[in-house]
N, CA, C and O atoms as a GROMACS GRO file, in nm:
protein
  536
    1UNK      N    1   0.081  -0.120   0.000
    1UNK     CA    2   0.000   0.000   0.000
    1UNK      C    3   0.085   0.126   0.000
    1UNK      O    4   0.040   0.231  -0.046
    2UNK      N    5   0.253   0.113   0.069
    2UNK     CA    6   0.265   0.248   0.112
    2UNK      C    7   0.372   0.269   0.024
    2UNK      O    8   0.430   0.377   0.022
    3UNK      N    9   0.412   0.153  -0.068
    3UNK     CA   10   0.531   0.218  -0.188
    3UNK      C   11   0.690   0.195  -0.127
    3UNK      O   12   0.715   0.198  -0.007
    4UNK      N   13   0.764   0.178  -0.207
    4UNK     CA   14   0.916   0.194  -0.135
    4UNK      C   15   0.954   0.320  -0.110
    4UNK      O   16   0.918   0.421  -0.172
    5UNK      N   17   1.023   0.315  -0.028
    5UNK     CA   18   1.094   0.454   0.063
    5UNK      C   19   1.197   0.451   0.147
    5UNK      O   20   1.225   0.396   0.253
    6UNK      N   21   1.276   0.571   0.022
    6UNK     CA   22   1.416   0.610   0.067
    6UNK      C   23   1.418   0.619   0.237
    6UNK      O   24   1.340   0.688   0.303
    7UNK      N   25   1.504   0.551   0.281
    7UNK     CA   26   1.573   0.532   0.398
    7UNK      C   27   1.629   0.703   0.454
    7UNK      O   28   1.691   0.761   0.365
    8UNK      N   29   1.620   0.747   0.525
    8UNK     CA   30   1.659   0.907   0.590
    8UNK      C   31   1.792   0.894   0.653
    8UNK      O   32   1.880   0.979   0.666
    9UNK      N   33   1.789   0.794   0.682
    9UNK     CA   34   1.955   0.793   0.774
    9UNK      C   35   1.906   0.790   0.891
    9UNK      O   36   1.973   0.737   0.980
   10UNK      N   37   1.843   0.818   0.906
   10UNK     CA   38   1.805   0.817   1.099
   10UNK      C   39   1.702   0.738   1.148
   10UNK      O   40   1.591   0.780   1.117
   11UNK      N   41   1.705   0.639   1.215
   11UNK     CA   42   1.641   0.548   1.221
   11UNK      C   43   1.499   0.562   1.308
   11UNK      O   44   1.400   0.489   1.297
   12UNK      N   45   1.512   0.650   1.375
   12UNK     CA   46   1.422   0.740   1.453
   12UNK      C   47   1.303   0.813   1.378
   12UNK      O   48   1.185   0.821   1.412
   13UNK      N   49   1.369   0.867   1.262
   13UNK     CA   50   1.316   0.956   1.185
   13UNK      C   51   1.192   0.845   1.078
   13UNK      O   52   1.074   0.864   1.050
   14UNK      N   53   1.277   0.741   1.046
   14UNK     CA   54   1.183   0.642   0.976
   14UNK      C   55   1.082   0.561   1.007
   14UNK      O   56   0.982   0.515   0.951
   15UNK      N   57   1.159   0.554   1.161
   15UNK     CA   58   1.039   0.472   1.248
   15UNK      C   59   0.882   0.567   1.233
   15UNK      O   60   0.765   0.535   1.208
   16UNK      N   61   0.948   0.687   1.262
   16UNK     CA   62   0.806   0.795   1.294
   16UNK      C   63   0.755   0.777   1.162
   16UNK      O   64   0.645   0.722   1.172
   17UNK      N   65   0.786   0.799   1.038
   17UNK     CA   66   0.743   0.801   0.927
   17UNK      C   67   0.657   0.647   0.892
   17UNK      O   68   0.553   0.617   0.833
   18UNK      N   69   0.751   0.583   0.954
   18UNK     CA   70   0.634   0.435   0.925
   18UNK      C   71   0.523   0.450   0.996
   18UNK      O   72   0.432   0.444   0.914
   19UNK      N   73   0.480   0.466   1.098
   19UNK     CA   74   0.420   0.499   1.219
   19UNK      C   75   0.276   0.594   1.141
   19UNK      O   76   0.155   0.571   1.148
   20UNK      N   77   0.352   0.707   1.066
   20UNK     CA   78   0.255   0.847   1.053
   20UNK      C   79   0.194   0.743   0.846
   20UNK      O   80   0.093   0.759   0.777
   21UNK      N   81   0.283   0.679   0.830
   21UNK     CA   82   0.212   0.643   0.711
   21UNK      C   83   0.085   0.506   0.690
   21UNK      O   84   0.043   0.478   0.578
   22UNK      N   85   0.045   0.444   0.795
   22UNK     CA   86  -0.063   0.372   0.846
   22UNK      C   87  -0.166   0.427   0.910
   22UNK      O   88  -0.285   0.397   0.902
   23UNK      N   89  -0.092   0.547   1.003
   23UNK     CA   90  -0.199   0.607   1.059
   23UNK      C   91  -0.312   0.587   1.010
   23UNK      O   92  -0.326   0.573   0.888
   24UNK      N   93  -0.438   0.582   1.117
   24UNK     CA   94  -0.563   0.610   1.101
   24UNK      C   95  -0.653   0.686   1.186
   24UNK      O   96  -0.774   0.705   1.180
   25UNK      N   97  -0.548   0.732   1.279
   25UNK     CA   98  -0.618   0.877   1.342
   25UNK      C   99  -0.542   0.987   1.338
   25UNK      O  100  -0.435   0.977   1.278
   26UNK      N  101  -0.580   1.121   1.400
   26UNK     CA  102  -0.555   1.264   1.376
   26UNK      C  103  -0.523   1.279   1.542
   26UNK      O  104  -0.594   1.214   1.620
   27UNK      N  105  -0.451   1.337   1.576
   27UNK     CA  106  -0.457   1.316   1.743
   27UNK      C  107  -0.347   1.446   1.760
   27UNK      O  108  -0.229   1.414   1.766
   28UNK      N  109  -0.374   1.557   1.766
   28UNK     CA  110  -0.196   1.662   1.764
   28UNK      C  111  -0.156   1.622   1.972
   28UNK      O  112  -0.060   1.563   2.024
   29UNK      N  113  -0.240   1.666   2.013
   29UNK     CA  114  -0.261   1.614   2.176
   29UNK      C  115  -0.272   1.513   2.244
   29UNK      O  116  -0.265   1.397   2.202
   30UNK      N  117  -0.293   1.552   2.364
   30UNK     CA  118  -0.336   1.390   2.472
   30UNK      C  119  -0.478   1.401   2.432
   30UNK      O  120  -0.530   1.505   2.392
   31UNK      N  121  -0.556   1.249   2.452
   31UNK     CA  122  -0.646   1.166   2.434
   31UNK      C  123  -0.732   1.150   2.563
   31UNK      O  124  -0.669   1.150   2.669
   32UNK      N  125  -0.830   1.141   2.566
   32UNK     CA  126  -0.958   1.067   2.653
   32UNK      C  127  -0.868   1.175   2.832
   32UNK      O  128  -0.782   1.259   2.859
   33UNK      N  129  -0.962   1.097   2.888
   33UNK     CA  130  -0.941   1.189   3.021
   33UNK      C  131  -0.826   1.190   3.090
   33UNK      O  132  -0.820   1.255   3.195
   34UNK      N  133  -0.722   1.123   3.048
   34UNK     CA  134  -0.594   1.103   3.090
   34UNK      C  135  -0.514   1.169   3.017
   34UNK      O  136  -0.405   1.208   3.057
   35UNK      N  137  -0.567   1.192   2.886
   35UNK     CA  138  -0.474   1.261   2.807
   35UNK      C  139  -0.353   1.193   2.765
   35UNK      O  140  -0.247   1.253   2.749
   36UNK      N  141  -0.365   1.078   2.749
   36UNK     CA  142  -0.280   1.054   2.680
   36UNK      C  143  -0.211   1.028   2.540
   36UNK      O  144  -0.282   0.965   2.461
   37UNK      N  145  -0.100   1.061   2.500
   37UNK     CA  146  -0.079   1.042   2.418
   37UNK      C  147  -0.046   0.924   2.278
   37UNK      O  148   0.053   0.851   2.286
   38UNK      N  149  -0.124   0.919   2.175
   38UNK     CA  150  -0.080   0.820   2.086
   38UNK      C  151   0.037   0.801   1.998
   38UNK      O  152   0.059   0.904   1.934
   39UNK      N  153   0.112   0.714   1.976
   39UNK     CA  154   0.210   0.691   1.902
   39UNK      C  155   0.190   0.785   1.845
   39UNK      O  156   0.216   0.896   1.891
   40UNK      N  157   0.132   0.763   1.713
   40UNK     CA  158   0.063   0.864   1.606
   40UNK      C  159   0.110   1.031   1.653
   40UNK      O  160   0.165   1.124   1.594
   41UNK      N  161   0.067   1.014   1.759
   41UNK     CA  162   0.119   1.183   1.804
   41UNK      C  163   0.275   1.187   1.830
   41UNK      O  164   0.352   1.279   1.803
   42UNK      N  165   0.299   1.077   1.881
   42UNK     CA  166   0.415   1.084   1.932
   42UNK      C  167   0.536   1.098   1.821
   42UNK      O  168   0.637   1.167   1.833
   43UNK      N  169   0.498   1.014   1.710
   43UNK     CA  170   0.546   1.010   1.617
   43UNK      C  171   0.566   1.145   1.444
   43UNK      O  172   0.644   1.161   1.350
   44UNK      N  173   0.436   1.207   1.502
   44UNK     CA  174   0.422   1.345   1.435
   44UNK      C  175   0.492   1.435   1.486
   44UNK      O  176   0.530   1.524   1.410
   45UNK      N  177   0.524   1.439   1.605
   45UNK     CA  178   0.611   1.532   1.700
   45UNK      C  179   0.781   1.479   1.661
   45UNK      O  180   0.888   1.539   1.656
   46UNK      N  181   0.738   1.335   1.639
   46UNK     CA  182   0.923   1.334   1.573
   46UNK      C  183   0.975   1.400   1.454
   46UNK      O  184   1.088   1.446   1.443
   47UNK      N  185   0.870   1.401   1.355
   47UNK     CA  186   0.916   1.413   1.262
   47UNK      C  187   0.915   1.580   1.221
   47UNK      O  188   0.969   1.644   1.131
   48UNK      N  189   0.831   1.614   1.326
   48UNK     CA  190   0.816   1.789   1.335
   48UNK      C  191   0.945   1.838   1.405
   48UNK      O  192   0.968   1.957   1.382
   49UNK      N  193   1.017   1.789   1.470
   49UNK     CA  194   1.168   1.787   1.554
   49UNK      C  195   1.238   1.773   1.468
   49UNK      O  196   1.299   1.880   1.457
   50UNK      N  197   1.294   1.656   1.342
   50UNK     CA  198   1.347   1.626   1.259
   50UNK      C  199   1.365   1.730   1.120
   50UNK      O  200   1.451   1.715   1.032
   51UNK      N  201   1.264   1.838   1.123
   51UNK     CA  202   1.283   1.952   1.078
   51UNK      C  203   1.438   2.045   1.085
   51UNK      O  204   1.515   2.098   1.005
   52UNK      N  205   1.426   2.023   1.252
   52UNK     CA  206   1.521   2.112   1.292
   52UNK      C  207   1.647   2.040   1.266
   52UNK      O  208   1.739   2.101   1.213
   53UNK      N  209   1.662   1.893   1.302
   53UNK     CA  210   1.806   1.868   1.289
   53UNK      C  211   1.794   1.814   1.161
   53UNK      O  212   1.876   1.893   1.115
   54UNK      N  213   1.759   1.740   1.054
   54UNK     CA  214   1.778   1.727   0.932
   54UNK      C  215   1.647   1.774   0.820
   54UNK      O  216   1.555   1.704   0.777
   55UNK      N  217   1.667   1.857   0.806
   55UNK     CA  218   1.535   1.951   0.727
   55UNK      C  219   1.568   1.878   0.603
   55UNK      O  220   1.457   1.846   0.559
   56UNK      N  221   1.648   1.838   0.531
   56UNK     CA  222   1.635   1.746   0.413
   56UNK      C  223   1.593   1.602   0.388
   56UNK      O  224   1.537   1.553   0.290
   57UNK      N  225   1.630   1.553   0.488
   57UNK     CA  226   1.605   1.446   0.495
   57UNK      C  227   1.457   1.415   0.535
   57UNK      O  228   1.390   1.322   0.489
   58UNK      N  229   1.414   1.510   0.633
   58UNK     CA  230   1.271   1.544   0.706
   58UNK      C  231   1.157   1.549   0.595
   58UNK      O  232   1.054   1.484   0.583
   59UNK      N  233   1.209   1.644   0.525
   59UNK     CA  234   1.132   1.719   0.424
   59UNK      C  235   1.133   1.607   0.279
   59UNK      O  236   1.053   1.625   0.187
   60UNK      N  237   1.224   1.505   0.277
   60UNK     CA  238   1.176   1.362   0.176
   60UNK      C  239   1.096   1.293   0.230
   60UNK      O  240   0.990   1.278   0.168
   61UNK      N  241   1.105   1.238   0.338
   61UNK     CA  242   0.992   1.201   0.408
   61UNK      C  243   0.897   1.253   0.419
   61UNK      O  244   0.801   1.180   0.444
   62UNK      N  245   0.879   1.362   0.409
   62UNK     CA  246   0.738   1.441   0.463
   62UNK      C  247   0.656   1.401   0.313
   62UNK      O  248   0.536   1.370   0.308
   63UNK      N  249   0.751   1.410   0.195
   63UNK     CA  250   0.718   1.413   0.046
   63UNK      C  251   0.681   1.252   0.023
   63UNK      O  252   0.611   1.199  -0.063
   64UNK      N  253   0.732   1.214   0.100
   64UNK     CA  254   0.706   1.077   0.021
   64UNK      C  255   0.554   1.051   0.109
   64UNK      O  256   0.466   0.980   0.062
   65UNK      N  257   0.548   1.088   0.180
   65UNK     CA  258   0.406   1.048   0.283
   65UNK      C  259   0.274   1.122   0.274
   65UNK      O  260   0.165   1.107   0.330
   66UNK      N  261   0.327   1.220   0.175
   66UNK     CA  262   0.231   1.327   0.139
   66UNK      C  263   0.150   1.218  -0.003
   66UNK      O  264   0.035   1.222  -0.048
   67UNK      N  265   0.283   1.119  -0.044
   67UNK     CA  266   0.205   1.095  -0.189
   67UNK      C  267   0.189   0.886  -0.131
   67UNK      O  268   0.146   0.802  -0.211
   68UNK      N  269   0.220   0.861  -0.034
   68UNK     CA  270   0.181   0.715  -0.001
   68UNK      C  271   0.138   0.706   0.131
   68UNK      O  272   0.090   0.593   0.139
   69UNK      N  273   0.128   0.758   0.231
   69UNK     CA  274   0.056   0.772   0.328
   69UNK      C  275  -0.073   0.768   0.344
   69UNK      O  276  -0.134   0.848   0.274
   70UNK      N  277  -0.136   0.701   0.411
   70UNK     CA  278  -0.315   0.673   0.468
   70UNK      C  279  -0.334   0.786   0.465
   70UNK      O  280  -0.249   0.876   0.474
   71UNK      N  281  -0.454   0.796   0.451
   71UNK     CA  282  -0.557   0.946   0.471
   71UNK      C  283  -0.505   1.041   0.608
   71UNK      O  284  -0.471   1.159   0.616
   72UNK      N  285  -0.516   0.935   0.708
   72UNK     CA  286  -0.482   1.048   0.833
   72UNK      C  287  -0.314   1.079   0.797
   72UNK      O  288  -0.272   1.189   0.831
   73UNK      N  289  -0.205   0.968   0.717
   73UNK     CA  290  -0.095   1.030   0.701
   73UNK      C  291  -0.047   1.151   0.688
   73UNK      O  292   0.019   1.233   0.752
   74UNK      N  293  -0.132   1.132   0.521
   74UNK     CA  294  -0.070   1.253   0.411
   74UNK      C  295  -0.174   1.390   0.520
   74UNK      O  296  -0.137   1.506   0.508
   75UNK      N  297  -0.272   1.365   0.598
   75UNK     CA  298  -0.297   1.483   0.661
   75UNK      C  299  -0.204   1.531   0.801
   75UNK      O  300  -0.206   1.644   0.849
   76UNK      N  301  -0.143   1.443   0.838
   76UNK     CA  302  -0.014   1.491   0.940
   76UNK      C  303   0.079   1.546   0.867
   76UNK      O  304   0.136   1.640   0.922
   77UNK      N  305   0.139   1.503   0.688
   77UNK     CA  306   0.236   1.555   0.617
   77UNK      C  307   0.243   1.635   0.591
   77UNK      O  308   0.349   1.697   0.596
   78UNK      N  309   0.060   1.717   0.517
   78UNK     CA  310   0.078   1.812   0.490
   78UNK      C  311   0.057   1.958   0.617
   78UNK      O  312   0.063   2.076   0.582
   79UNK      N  313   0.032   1.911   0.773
   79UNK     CA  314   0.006   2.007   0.825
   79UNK      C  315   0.160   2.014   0.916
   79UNK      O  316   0.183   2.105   0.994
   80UNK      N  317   0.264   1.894   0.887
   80UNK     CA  318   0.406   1.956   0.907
   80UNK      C  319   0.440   2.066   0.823
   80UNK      O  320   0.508   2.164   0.854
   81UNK      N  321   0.374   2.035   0.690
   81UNK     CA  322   0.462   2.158   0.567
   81UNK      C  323   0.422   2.299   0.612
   81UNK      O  324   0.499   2.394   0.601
   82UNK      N  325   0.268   2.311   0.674
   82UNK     CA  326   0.258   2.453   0.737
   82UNK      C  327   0.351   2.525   0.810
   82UNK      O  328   0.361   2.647   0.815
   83UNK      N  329   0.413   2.450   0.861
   83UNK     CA  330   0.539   2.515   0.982
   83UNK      C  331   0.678   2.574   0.874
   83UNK      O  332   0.700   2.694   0.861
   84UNK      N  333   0.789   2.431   0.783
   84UNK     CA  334   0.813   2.440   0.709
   84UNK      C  335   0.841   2.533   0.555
   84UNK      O  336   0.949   2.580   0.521
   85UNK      N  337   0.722   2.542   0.484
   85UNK     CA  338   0.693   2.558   0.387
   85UNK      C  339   0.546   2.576   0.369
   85UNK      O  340   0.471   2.484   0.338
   86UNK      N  341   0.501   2.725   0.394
   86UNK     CA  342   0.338   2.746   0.360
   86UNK      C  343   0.297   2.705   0.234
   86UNK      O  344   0.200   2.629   0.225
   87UNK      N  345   0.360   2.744   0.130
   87UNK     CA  346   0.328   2.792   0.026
   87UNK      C  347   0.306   2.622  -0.021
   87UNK      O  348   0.207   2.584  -0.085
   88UNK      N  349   0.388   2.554   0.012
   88UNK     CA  350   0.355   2.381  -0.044
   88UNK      C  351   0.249   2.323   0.052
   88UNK      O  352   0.180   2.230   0.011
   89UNK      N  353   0.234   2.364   0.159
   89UNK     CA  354   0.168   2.307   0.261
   89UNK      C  355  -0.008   2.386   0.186
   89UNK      O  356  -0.101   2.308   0.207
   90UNK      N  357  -0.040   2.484   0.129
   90UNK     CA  358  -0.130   2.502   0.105
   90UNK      C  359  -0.161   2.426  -0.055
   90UNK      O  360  -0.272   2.410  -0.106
   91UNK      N  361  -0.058   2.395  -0.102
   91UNK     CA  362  -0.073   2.349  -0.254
   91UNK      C  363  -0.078   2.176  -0.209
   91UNK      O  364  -0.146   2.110  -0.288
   92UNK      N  365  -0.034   2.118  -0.129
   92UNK     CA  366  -0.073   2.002  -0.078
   92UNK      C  367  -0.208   2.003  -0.027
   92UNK      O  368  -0.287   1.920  -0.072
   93UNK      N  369  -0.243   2.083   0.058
   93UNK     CA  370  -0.386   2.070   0.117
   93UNK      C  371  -0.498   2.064   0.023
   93UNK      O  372  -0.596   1.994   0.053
   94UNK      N  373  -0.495   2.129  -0.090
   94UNK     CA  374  -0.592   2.187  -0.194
   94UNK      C  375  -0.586   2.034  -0.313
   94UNK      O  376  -0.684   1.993  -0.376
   95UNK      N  377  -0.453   1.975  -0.315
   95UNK     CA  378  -0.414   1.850  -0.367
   95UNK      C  379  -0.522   1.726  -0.352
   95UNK      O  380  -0.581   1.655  -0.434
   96UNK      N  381  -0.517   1.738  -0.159
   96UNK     CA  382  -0.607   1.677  -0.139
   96UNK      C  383  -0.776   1.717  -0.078
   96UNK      O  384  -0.844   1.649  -0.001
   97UNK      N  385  -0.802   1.814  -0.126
   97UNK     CA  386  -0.956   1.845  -0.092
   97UNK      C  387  -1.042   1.729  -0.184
   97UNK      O  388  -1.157   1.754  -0.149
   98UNK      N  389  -1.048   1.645  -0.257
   98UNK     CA  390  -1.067   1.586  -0.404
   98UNK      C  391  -1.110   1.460  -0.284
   98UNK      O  392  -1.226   1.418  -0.278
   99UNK      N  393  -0.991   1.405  -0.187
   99UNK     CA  394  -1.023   1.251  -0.148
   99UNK      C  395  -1.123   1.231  -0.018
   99UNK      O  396  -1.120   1.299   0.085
  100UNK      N  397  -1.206   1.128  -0.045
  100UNK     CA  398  -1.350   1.114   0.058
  100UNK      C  399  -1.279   1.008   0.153
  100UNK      O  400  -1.352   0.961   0.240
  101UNK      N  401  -1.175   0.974   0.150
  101UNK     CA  402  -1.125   0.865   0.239
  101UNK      C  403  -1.161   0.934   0.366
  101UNK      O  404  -1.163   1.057   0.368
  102UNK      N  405  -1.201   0.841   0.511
  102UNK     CA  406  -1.199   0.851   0.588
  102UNK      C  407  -1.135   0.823   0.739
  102UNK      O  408  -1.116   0.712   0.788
  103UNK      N  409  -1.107   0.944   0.800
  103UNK     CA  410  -0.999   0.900   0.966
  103UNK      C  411  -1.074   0.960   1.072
  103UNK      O  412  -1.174   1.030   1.088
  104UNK      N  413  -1.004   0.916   1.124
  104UNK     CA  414  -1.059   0.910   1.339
  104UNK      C  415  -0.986   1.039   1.312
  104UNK      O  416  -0.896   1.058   1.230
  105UNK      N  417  -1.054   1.150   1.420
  105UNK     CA  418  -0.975   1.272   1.485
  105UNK      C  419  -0.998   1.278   1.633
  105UNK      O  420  -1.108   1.263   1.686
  106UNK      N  421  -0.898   1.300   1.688
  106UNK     CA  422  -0.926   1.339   1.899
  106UNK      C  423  -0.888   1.486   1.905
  106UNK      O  424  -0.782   1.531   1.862
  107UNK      N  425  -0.985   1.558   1.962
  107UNK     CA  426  -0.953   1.674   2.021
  107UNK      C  427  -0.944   1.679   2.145
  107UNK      O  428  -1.039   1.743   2.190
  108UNK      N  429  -0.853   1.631   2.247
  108UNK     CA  430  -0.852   1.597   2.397
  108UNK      C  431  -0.948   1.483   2.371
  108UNK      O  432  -0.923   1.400   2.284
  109UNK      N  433  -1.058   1.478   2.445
  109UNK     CA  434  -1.181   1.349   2.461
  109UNK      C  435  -1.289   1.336   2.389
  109UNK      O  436  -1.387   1.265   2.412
  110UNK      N  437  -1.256   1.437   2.263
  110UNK     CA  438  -1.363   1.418   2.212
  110UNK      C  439  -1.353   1.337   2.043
  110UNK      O  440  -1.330   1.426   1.961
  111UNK      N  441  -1.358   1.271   2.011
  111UNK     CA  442  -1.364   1.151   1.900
  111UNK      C  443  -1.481   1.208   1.826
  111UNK      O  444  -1.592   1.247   1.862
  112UNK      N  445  -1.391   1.197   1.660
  112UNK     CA  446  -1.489   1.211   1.537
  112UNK      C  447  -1.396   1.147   1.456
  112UNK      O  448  -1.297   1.076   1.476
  113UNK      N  449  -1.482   1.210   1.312
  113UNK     CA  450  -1.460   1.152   1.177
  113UNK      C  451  -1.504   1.226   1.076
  113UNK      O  452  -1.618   1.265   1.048
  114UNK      N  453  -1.376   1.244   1.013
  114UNK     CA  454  -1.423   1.317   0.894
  114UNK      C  455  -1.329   1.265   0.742
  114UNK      O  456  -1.243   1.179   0.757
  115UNK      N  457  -1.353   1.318   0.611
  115UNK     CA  458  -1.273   1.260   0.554
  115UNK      C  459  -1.155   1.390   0.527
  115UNK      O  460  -1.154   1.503   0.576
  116UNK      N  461  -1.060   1.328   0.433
  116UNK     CA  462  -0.920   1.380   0.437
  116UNK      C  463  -0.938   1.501   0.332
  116UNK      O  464  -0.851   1.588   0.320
  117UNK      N  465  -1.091   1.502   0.233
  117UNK     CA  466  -1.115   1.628   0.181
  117UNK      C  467  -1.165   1.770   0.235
  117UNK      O  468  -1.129   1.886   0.216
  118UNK      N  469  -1.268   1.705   0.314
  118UNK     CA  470  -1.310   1.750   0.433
  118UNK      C  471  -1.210   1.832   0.566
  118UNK      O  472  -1.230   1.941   0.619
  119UNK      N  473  -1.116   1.747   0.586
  119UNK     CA  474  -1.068   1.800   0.671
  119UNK      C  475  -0.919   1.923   0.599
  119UNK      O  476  -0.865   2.014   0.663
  120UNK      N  477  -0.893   1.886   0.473
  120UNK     CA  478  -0.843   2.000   0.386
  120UNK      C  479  -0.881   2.132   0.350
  120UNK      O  480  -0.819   2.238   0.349
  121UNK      N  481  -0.998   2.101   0.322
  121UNK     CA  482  -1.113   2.179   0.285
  121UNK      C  483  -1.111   2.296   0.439
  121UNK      O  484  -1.125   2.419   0.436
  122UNK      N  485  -1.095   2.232   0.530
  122UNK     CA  486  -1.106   2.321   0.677
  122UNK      C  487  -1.001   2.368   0.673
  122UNK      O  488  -1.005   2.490   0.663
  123UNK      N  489  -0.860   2.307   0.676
  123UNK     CA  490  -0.777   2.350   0.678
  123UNK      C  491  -0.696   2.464   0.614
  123UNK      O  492  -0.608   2.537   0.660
  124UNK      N  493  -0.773   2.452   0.452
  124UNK     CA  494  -0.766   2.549   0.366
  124UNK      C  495  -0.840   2.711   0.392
  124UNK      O  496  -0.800   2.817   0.344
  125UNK      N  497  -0.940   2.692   0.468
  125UNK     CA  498  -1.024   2.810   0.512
  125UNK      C  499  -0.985   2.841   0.648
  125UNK      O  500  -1.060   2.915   0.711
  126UNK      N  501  -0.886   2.800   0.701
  126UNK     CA  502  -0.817   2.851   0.852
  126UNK      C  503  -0.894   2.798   1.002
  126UNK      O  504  -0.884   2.826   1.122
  127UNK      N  505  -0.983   2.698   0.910
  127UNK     CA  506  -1.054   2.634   1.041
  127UNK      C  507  -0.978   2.550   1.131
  127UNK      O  508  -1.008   2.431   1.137
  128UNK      N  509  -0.859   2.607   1.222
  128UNK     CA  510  -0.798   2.493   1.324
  128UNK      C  511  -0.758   2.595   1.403
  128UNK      O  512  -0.766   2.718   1.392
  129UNK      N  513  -0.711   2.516   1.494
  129UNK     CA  514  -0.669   2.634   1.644
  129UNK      C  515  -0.538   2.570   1.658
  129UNK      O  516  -0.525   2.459   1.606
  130UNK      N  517  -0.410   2.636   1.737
  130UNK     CA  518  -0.304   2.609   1.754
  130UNK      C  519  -0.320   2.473   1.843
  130UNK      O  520  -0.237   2.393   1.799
  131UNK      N  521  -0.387   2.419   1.940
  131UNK     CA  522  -0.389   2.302   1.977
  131UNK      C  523  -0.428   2.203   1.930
  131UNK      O  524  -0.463   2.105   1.995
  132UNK      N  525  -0.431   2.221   1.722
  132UNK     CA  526  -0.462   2.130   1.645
  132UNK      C  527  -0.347   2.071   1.610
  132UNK      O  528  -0.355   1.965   1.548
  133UNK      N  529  -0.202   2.132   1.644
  133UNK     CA  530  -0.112   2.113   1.548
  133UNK      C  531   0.045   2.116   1.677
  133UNK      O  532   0.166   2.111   1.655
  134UNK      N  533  -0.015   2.124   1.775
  134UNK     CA  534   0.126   2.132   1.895
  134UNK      C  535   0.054   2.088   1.963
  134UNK      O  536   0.087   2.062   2.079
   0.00000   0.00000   0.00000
């Protein structure tokens, strides 16, 4: 499903990327009343770190997951590129307004579902709050 993919050098960095390219939920925060955190998050936060110490290597990965990554993937990929790179991060989002695939989202305790056009489509019109994305 998810295509071959160049190796980053950092084994850390790939793990997260395997991790964010199965995904099937949206989670930037802690979860349910404990708040805790999911891989998935944990793993979006790596690769948002991996910016800073290898921004090339970060930024192939981010590319390759933008174009083989699950629905909730390519939507963690393209809302790293916001930080990154606006200008691709909005030409990715708009890329995918088109797909009806569907993922789990947690906002703290609260659980939904929407699809990955849908949730572009929001993203594209400035519908998120900073505790969507840190």
């Amino acid at each position: 499903m998810f295509g071959m993919r160049k190796k980053s050098g950092d084994p850390e960095l790939d793990a997260a990327v395997r991790e964010l390219a199965g995904a099937d939920t949206v989670a930037f925060g802690g979860v349910g009343f404990a708040g805790t955190l999911l891989p998935v998050t944990e793993a979006y936060r790596r690769v948002g770190e991996a910016f800073a110490q290898r921004p090339r290597q970060a930024r192939e990965q981010v590319d390759w997951l933008l174009r083989h990554g699950s629905p909730a993937g390519r939507a963690y990929a393209a809302t790293l590129l916001e930080e990154v790179d606006p200008a691709a991060a909005r030409d990715a989002w708009a890329a995918l307004r088109g797909i009806d695939d569907e993922f789990t989202t947690f906002t703290g305790c609260t659980m939904g579902s929407t699809t990955l056009g849908g949730y572009a489509a929001d993203r594209l019109a400035g519908q998120h709050t900073d505790d969507d994305t840190r």
